[in-house]
DSSP file (Angstrom, degrees, kcal/mol; ACC not computed):
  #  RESIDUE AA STRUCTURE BP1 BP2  ACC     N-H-->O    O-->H-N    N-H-->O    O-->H-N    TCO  KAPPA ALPHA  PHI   PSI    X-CA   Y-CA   Z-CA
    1    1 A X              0   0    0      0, 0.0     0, 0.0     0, 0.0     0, 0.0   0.000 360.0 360.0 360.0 119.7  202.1  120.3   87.4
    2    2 A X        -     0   0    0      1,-0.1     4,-0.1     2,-0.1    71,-0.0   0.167 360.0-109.5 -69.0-147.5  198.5  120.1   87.4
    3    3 A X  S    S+     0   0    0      1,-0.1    -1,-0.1     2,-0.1    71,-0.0   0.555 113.4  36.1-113.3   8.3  196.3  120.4   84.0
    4    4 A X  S >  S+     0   0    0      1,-0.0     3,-1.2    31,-0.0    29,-0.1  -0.121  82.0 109.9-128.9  29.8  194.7  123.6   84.5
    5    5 A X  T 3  S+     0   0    0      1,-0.2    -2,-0.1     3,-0.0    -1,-0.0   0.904  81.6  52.2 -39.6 -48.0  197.7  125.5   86.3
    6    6 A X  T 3  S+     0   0    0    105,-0.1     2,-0.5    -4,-0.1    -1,-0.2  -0.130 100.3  87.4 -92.0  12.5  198.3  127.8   83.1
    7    7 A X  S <  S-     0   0    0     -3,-1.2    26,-0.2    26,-0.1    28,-0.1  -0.902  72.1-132.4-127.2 133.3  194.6  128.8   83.1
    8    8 A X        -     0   0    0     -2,-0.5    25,-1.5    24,-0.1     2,-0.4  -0.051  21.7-120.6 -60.6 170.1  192.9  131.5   84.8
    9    9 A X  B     -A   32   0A   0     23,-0.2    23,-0.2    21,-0.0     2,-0.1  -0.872  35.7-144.7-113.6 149.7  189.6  130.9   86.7
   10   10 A X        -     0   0    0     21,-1.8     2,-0.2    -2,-0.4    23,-0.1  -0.251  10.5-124.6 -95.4 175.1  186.7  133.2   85.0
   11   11 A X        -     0   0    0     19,-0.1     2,-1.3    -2,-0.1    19,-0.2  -0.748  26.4-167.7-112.3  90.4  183.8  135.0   86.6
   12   12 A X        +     0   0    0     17,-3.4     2,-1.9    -2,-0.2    17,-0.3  -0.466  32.7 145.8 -98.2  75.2  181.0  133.8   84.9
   13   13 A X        +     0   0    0     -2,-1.3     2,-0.6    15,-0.1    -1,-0.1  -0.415  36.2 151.6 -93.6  53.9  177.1  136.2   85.7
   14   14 A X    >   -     0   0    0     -2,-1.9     3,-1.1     1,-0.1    -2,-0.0  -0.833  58.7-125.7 -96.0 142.0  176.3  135.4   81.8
   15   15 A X  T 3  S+     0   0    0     -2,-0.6     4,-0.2     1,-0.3    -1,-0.1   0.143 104.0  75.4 -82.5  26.8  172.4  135.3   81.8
   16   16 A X  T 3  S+     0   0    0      2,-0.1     2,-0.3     1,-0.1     4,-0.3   0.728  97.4  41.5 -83.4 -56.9  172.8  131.8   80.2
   17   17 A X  S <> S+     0   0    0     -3,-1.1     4,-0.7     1,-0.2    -2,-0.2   0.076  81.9 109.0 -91.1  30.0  173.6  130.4   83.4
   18   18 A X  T >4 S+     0   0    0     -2,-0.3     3,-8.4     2,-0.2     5,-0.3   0.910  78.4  54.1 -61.8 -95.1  170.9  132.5   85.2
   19   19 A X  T 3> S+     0   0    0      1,-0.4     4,-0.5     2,-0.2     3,-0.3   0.441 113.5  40.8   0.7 -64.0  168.8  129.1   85.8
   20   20 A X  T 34 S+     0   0    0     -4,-0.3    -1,-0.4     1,-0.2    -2,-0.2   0.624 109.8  55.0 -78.2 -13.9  171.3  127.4   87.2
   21   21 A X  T <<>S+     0   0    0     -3,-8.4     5,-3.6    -4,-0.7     4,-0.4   0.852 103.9  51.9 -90.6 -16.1  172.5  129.7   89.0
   22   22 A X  T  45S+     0   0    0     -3,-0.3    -2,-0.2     2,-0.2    -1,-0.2   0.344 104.2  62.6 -80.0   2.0  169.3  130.5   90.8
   23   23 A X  T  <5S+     0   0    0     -4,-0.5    -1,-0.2    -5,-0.3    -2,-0.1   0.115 110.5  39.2 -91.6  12.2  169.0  126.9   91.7
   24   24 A X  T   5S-     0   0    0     -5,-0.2    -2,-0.2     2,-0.2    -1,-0.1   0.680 105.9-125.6-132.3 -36.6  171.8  127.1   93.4
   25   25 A X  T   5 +     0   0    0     -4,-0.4     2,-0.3     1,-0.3    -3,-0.2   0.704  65.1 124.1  77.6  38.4  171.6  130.3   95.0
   26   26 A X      < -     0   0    0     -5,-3.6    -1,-0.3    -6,-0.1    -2,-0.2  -0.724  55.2-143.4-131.7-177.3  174.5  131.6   94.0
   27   27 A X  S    S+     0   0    0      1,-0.5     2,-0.3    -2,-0.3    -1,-0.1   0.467  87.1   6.8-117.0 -21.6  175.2  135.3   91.9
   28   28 A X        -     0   0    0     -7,-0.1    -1,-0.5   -15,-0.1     2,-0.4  -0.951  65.7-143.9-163.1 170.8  178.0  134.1   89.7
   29   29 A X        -     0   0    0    -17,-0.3   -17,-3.4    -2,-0.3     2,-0.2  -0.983  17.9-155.6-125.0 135.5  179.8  130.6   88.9
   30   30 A X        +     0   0    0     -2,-0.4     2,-0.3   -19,-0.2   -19,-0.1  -0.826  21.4 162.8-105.7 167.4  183.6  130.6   88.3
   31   31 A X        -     0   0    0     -2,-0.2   -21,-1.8   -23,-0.1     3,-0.1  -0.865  43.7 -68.9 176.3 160.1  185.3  128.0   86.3
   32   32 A X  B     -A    9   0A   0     -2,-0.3   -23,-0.2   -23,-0.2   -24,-0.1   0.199  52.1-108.5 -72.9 143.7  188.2  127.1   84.6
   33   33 A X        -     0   0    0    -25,-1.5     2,-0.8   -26,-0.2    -1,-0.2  -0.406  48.9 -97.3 -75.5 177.4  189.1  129.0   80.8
   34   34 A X        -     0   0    0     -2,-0.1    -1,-0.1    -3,-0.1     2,-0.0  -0.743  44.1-131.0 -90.3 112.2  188.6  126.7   78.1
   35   35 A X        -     0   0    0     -2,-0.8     2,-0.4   -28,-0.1    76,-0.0  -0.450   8.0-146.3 -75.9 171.3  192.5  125.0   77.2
   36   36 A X        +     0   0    0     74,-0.1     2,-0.4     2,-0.0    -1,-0.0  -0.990  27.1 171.9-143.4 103.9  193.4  125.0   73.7
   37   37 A X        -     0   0    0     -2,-0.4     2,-0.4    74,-0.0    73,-0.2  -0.928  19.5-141.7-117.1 154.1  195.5  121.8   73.2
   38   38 A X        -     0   0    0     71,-2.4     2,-0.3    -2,-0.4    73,-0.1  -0.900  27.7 -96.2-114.4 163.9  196.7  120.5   69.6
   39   39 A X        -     0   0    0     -2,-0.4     2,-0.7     1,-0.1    42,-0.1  -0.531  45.6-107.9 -61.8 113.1  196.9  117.0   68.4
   40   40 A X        -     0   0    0     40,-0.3    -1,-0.1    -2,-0.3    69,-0.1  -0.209  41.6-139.6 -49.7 102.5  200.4  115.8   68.8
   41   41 A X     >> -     0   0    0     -2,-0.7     4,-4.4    67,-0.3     5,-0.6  -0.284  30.9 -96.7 -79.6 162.4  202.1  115.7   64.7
   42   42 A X  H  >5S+     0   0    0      1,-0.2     4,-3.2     2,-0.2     5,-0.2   0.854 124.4  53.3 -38.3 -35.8  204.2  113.1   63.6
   43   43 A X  H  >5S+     0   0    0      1,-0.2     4,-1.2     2,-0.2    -1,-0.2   0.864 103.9  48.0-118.0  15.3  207.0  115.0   64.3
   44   44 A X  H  >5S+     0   0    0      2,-0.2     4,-1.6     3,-0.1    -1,-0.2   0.774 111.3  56.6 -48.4 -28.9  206.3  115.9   67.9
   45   45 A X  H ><5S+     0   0    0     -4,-4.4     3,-0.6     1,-0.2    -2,-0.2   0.970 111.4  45.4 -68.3 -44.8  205.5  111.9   68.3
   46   46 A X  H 3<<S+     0   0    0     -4,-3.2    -1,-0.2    -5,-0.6    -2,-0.2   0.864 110.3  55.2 -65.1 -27.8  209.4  111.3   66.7
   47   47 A X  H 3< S+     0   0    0     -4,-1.2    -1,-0.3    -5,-0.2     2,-0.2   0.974 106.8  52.5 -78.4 -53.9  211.0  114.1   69.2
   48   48 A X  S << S-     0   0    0     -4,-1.6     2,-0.4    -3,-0.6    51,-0.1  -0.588  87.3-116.0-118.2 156.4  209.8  112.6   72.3
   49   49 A X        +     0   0    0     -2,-0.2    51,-2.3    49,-0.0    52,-0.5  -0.721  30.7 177.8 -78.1 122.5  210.3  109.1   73.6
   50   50 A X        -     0   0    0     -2,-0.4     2,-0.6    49,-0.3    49,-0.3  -0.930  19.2-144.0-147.1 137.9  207.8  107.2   74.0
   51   51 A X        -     0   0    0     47,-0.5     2,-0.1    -2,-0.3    48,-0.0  -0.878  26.8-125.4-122.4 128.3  207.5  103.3   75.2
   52   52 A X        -     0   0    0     -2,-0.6     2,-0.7    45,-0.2    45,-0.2  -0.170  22.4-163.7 -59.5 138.2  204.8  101.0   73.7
   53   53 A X  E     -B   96   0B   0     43,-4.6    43,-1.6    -2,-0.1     2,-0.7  -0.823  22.0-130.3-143.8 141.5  202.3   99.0   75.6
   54   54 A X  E     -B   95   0B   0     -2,-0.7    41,-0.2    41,-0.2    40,-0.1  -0.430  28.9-134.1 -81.0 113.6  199.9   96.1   74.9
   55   55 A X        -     0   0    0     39,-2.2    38,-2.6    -2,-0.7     2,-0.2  -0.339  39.5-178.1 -64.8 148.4  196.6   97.2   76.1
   56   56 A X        -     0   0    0     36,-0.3     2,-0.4    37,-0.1    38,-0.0  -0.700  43.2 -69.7-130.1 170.2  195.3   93.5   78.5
   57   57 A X  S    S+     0   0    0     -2,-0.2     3,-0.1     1,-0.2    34,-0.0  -0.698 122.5  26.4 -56.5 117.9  192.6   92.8   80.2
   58   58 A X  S    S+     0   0    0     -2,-0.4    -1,-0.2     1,-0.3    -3,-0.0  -0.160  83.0 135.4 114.8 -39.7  192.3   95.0   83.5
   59   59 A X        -     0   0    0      4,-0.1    -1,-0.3     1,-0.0     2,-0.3  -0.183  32.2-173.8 -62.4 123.6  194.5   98.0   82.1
   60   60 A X     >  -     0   0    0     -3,-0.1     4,-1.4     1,-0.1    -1,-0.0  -0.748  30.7-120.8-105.2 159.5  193.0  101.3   82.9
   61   61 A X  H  > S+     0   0    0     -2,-0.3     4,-2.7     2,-0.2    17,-0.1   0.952 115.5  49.1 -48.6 -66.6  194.2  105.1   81.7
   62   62 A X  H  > S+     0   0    0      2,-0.2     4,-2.4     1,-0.2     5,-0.3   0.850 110.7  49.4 -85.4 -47.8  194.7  106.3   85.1
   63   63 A X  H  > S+     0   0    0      2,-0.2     4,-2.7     1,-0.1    -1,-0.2   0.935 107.9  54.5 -55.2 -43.8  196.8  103.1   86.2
   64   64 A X  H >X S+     0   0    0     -4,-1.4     3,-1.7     2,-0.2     4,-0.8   0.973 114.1  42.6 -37.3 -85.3  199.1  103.4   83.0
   65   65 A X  H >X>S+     0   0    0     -4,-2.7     4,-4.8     1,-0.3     3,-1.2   0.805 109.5  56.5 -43.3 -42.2  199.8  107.1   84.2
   66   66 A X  H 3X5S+     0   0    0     -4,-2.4     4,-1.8     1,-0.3    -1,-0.3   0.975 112.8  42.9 -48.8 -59.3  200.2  106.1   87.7
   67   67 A X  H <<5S+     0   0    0     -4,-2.7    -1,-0.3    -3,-1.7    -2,-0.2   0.413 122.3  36.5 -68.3   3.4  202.9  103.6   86.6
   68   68 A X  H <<5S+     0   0    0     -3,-1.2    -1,-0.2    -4,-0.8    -2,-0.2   0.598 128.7  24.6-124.9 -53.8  204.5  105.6   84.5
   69   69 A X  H  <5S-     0   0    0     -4,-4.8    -3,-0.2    -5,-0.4    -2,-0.2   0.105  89.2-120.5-125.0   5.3  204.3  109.2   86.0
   70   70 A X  S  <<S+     0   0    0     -4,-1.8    -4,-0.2    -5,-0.7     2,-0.2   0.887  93.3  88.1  64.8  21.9  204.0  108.4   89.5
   71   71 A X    >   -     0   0    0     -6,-0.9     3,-1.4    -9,-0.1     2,-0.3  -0.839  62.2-155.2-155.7 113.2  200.3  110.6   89.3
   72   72 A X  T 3  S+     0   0    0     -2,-0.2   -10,-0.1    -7,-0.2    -9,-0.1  -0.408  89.8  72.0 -92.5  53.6  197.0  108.7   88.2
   73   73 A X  T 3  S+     0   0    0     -2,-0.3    -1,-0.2   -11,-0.1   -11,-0.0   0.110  76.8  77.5-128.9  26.5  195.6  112.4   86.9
   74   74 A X    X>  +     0   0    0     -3,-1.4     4,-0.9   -12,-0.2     3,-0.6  -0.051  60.9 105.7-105.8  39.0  197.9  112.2   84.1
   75   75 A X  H >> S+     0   0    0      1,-0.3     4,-2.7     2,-0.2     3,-0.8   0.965  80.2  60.7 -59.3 -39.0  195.4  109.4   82.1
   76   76 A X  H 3> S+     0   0    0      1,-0.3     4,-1.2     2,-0.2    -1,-0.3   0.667  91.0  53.9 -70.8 -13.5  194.6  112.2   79.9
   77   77 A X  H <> S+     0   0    0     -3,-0.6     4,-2.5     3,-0.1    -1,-0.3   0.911 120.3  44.5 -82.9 -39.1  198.1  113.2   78.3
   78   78 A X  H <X S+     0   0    0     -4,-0.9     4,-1.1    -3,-0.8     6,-0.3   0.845 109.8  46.1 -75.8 -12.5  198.0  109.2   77.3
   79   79 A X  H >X>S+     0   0    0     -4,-2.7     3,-1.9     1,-0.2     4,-1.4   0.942 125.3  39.4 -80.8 -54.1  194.5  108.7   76.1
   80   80 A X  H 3<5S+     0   0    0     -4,-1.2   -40,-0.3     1,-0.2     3,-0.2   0.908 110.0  57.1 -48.9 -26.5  195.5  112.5   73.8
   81   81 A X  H 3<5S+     0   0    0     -4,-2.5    -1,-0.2     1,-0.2    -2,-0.1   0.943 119.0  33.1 -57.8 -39.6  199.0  111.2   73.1
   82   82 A X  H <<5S-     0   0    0     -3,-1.9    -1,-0.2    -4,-1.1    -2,-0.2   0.545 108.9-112.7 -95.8 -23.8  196.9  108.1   71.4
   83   83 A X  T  <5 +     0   0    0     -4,-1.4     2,-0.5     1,-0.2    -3,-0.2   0.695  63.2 151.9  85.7   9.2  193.7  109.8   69.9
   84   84 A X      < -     0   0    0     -5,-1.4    -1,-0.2    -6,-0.3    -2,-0.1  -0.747  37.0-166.4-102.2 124.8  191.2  107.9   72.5
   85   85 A X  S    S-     0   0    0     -2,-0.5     2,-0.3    -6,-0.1    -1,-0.2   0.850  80.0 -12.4 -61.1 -34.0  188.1  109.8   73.3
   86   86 A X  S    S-     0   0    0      1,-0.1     3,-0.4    -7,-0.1    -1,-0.0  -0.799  79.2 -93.9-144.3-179.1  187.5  107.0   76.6
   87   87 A X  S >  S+     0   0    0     -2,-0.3     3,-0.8     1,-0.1    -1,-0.1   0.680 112.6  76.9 -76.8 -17.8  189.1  103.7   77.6
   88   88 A X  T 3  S+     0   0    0      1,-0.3    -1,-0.1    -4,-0.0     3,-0.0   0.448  85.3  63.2-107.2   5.3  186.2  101.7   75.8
   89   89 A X  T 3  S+     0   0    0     -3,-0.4     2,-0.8     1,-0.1    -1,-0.3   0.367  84.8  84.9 -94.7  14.5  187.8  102.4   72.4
   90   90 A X    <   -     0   0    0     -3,-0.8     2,-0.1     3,-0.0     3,-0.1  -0.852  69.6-154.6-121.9 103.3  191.0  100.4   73.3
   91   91 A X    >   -     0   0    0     -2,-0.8     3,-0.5     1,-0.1   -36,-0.1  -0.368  38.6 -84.7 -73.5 164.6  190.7   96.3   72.5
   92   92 A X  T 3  S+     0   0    0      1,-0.2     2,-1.2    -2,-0.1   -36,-0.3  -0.160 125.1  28.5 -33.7 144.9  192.7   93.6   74.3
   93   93 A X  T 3  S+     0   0    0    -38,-2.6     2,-0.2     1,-0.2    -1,-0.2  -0.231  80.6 134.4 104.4 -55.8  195.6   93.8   72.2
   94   94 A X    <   -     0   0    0     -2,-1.2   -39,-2.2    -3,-0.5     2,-0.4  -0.171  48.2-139.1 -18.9  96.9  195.8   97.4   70.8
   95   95 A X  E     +B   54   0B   0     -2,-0.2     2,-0.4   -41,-0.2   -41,-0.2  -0.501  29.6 173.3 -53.5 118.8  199.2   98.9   71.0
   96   96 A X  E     -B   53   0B   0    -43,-1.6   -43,-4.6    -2,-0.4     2,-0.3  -0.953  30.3-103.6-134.6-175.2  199.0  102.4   72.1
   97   97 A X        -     0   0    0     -2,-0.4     2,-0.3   -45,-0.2   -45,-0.2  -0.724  16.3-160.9-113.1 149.9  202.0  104.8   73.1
   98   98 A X        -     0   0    0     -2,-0.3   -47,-0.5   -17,-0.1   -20,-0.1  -0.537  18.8-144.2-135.3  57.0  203.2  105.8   76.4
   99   99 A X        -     0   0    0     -2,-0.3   -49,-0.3   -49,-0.3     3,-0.1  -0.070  12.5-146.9 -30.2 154.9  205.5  109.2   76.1
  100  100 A X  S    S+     0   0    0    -51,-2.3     2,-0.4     1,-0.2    -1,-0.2   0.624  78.5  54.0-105.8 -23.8  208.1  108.7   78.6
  101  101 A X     >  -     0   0    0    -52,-0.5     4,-1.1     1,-0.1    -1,-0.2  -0.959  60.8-164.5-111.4 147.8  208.8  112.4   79.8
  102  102 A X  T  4 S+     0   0    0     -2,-0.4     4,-0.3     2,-0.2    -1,-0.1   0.470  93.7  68.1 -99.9   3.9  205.5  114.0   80.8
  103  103 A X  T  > S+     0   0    0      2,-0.2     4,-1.7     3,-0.1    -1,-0.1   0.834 108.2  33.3 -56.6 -69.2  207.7  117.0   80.6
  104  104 A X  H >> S+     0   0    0      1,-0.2     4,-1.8     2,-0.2     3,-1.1   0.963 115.7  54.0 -60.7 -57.2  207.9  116.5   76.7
  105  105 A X  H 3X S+     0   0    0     -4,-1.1     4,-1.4     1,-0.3    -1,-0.2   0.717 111.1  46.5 -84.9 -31.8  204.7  115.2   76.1
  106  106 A X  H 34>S+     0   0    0     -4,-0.3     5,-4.0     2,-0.2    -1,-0.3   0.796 109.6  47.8 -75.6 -30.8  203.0  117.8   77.7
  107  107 A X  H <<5S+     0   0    0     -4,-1.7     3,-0.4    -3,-1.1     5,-0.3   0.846 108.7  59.0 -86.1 -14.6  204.7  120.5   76.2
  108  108 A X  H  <5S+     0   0    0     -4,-1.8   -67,-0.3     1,-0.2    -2,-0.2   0.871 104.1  56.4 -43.2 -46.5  204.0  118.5   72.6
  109  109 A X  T  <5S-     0   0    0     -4,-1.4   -71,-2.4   -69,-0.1    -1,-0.2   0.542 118.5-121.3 -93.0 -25.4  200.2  118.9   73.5
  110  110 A X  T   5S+     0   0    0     -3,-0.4    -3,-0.2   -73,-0.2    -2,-0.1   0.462  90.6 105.5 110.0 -11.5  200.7  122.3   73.7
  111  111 A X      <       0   0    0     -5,-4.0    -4,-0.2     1,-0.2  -105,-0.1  -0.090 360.0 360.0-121.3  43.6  199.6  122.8   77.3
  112  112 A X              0   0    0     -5,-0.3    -1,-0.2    -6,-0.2    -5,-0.2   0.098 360.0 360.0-106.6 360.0  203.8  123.3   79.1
């Protein structure tokens, strides 16, 4: 399941994007609807299972997910699961939380 499956693609000839669109040569731009996700509450975190890991040296978003979910374009359910805008707010050491179905976690977030 990707992460825009569940959103339609727009047709956007709003005379905001005139500029760019005449740099471009094109008459309208489509592009994704805007998702609406929520912030996982405590007791979505307690319903789904979730395995801790000690962020190291080396550890990326996208490797986590890869190891985890068998898909490195699932970084983004852990960095939301955790509250991290990027990787460069997560020290050596930092515990963060790893849901274990991406099933659950996804439909916690709102976006299943």
């Amino acid at each position: 399941m990707a992460r825009y499956d569940r959103y339609r693609i727009l047709t956007n000839s709003s005379e905001y994007y005139k500029p760019l669109r005449d740099t471009r040569g094109l008459t309208y731009i489509r592009h994704y609807e805007t998702p609406v996700m929520k912030n996982p509450s405590l007791a979505d975190r307690v319903a789904v299972t979730s395995n801790s890991h000690i962020w190291k040296y080396g550890d990326r978003l996208y490797k986590l997910a890869y190891q985890y979910y068998g898909d490195a374009r699932f970084w983004w359910v852990i960095a939301w699961w955790n509250g991290l805008p990027a990787e460069s707010e997560i020290s050596n050491g930092f515990i963060i939380a790893i849901p274990v179905n991406i099933e659950d976690a996804l439909k916690a977030l709102g976006v299943a």
